[in-house]
C-alpha positions as CSV (number, residue, x, y, z in Angstrom):
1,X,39.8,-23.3,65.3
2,X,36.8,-21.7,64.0
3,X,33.7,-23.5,65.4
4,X,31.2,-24.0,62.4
5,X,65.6,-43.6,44.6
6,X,67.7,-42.6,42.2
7,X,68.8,-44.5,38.9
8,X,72.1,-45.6,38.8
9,X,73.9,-46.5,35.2
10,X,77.1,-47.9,34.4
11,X,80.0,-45.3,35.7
12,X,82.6,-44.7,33.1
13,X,86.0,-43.8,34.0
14,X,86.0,-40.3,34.1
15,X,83.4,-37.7,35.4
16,X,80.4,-38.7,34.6
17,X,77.3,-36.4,33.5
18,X,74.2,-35.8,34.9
19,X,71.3,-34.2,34.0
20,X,69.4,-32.3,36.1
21,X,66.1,-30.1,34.9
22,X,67.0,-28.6,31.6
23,X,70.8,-28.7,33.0
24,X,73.8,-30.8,32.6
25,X,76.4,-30.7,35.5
26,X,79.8,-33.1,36.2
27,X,79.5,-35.0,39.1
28,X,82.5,-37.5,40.0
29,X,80.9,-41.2,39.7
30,X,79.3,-42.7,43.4
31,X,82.2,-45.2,43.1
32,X,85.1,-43.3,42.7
33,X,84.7,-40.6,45.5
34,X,81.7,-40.9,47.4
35,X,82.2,-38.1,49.1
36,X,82.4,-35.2,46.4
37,X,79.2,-37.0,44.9
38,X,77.7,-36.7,48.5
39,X,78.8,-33.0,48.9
40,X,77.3,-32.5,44.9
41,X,73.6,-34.2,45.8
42,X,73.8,-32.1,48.9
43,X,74.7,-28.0,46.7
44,X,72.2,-29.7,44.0
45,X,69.3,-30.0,46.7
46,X,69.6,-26.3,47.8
47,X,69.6,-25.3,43.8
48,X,66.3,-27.1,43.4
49,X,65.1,-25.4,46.7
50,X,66.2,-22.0,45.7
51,X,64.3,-22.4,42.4
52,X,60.9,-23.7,43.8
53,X,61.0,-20.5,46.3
54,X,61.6,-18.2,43.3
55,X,58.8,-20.0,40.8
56,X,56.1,-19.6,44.4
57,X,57.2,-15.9,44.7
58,X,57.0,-15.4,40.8
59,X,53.3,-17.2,41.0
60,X,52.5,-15.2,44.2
61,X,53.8,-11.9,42.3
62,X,51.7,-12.3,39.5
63,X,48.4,-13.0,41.0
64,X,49.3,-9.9,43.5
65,X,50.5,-7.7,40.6
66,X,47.2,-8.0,38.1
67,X,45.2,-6.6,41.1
68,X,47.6,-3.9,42.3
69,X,47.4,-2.7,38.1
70,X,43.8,-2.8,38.4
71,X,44.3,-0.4,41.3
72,X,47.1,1.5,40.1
73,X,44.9,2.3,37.4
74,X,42.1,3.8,39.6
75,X,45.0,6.0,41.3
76,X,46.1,7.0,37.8
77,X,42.7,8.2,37.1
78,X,42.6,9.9,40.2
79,X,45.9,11.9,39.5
80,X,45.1,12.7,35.7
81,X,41.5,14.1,36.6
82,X,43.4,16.7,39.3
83,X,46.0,17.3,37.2
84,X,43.5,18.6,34.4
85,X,42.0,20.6,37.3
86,X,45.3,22.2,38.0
87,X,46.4,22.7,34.6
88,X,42.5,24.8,34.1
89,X,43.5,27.3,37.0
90,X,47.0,27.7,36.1
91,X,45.4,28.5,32.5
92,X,43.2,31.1,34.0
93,X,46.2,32.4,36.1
94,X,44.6,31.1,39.3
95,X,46.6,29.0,42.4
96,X,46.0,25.2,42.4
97,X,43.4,24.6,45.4
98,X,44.8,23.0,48.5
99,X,42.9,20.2,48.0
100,X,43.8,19.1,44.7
101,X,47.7,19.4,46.0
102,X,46.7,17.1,48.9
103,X,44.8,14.7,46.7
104,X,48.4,14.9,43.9
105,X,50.7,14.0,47.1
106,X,48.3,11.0,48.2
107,X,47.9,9.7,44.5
108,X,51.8,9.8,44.6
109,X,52.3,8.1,47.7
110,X,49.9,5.7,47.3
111,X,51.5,4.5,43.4
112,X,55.3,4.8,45.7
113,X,53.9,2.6,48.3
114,X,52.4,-0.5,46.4
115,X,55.6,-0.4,43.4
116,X,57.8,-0.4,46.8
117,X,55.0,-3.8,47.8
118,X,56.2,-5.0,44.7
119,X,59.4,-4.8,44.8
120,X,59.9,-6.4,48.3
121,X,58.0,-9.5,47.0
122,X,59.7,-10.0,44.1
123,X,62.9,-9.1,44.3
124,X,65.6,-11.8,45.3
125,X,68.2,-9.3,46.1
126,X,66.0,-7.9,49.2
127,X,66.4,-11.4,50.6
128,X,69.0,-9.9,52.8
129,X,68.6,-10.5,56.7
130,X,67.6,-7.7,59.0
131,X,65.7,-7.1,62.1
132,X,61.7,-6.5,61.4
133,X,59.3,-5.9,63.5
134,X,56.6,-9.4,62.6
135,X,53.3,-6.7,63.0
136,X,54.2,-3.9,60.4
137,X,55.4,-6.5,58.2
138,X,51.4,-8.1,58.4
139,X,50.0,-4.7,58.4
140,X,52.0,-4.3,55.1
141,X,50.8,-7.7,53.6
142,X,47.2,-7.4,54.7
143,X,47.5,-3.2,52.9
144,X,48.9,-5.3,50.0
145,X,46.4,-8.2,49.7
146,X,43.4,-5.6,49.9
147,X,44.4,-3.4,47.7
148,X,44.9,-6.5,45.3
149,X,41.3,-7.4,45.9
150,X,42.7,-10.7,47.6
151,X,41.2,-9.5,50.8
152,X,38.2,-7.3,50.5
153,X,35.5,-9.3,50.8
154,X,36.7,-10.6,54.3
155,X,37.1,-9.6,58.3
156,X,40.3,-9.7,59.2
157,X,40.7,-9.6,62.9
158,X,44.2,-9.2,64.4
159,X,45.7,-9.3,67.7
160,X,49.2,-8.3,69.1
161,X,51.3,-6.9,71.4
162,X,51.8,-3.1,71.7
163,X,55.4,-3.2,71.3
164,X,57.2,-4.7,68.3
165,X,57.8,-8.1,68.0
166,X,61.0,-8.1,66.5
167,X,62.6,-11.4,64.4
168,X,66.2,-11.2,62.0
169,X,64.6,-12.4,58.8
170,X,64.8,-11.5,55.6
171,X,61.9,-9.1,54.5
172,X,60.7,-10.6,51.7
173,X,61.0,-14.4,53.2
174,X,58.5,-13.1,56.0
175,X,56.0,-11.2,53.3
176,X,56.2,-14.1,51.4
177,X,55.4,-16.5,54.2
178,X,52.3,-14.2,55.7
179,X,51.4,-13.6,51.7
180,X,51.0,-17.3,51.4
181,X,49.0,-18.3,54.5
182,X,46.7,-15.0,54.3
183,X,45.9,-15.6,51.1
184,X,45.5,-19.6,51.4
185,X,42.8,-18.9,54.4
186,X,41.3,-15.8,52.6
187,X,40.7,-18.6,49.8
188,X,39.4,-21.2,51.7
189,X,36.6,-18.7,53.3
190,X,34.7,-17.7,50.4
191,X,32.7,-20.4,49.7
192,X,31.6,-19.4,53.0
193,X,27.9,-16.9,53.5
194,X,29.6,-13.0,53.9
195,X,29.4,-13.2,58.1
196,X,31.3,-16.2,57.7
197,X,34.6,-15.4,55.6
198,X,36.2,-14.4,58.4
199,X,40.2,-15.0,59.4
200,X,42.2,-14.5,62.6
201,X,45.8,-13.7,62.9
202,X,47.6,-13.5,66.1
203,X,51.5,-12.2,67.0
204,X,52.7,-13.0,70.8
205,X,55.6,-13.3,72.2
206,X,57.6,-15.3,74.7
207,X,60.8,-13.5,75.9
208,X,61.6,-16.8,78.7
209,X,61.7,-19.4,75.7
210,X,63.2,-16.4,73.1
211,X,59.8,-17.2,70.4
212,X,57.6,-15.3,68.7
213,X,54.4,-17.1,68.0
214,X,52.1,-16.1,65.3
215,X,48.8,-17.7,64.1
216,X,46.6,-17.3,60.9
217,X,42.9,-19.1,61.3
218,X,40.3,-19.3,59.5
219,X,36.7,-20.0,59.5
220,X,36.5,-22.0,56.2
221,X,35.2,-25.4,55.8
222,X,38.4,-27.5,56.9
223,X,40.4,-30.4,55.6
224,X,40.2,-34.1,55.6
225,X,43.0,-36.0,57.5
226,X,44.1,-37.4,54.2
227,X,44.2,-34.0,52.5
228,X,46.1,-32.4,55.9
229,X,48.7,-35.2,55.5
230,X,49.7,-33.9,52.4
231,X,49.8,-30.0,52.6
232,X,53.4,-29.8,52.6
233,X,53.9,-31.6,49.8
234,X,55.6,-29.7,47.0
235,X,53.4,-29.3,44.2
236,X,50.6,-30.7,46.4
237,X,46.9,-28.4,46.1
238,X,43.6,-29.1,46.2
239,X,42.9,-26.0,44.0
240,X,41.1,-26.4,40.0
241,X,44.1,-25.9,37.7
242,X,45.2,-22.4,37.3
243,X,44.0,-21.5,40.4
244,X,47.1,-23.1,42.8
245,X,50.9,-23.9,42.2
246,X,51.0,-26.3,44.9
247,X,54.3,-24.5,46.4
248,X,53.0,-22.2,49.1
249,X,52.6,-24.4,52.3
250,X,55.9,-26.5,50.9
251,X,57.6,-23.0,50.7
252,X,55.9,-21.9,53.9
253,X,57.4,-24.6,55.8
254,X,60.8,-24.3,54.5
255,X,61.1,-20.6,54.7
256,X,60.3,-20.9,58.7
257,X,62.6,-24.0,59.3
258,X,65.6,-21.9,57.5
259,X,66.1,-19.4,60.5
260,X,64.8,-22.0,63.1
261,X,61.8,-21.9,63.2
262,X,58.5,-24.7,63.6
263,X,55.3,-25.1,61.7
264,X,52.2,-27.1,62.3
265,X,48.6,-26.6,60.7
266,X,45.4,-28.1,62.6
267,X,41.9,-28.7,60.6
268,X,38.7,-30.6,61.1
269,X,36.5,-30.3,58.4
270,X,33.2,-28.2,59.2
271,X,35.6,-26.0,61.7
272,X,38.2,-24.3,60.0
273,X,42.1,-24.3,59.8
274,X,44.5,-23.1,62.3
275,X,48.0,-22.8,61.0
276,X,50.5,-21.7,64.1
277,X,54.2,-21.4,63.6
278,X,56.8,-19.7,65.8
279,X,60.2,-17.8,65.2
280,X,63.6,-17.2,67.2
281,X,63.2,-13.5,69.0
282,X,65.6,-11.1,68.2
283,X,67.1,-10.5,71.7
């Protein structure tokens, strides 16, 4: 680190129902056959799971989206002011400058890169699994988060290998996962004097054990041992209301342990956090 049970009622005879949320489903009484309630309690647990990584991305999304518009709209400016320019000469029969062509193609690239961001982030169907490369996907994030203004008023350092580091993920599992922890330690900095907010994040590998081992640290004032007991708690933050969902290290944890991997977080208040996790290779 930085130095600085369930309620049980009377069971009828037939299926009985159960409410669960806002929903109502048929589940065969505990009594009558165990086993079809055991396998219902079991598909019911990875409903509730799928929703609570849905409502964190949604939360995530929208704090990322109201600073990508804020952005969008400087680009926008950008691209109307050169295309009045353009539209002048073309008036008065002249060329458009080179420059003004070079400054349309970035505008247009840069509002195509971020929706793309976007899209990544919050849609579920890009949850498919394929093989990434761990470093662009943080280069990605950390372009993302700055532009968002999450970032820009600290030092990111970041260390990895030359070569890719390569996992079979899910894109937007791992965005979400580095979106989370970047953003929790970019948070916990800024109480911090300006030399201070700063954050590490390391990507290494280790082709004898098959892991890739990655590490987001900050310089931030720490945790107490009774807050660090709790941060995977779902719906667990420190944060004033509006501020935190209390999902992100909860989701964190469970996105890793999904596709095998391990998660642990170290603090001491007055020195910082250190959250390390690692991922299988893909060999």
């Amino acid at each position: 680190m930085f130095q600085s049970a369930p309620h049980s009622g009377p069971h009828s005879v037939g299926p009985s129902s159960v409410v669960v949320g806002s929903r109502k489903s048929d589940v065969p009484p505990l009594s009558q056959d165990p086993e079809a309630y055991r396998k219902w309690l079991v598909e019911e647990l990875e409903r509730t799971r799928a929703r609570l990584l849905q409502a964190d991305r949604l939360a995530t999304l929208g704090t990322i989206a109201a600073g990508v518009g804020h952005e969008l709209n400087n680009v926008a400016a950008v691209l109307t002011h050169t295309a009045t320019f353009i539209r002048m000469r073309a008036d008065a029969g002249k060329p458009p400058e080179p420059d003004d062509l070079v400054a349309l193609e970035r505008g247009v690239a840069h509002l195509a890169e971020h929706a793309r961001n976007l899209l990544h982030l919050g849609t579920p169907s890009q949850d498919r699994q394929e093989v990434l490369d761990v470093t662009t996907v943080i280069a990605d994030v950390l372009s993302m988060l700055h532009v968002a203004g999450r970032t820009k008023r600290v030092s990111i350092m970041t260390q990895a290998p030359p070569s890719p580091v390569r996992v079979a993920m899910s894109r937007t599992k791992l965005e979400q996962i580095f979106v989370n922890l970047v953003t929790n330690a970019a948070d916990a900095v800024m109480e911090q004097p300006p030399e201070g907010r700063l954050i590490r994040i390391e990507v290494s590998e280790n082709r004898e054990t098959g892991r890739a081992h990655c590490l987001v640290e900050d310089a931030g004032m720490g945790m107490s041992p009774e807050i660090l007991a709790r941060v995977f708690e779902t719906y667990f933050t420190t944060k004033p209301s509006g501020k935190g969902t209390g999902l992100g290290l909860s989701v964190v944890k469970s996105l890793i342990e999904a596709v095998g991997g391990d998660i642990e977080i170290e603090s001491e208040q007055g020195k910082g956090t250190a959250v390390r996790f690692d991922l299988p290779l893909c060999t």
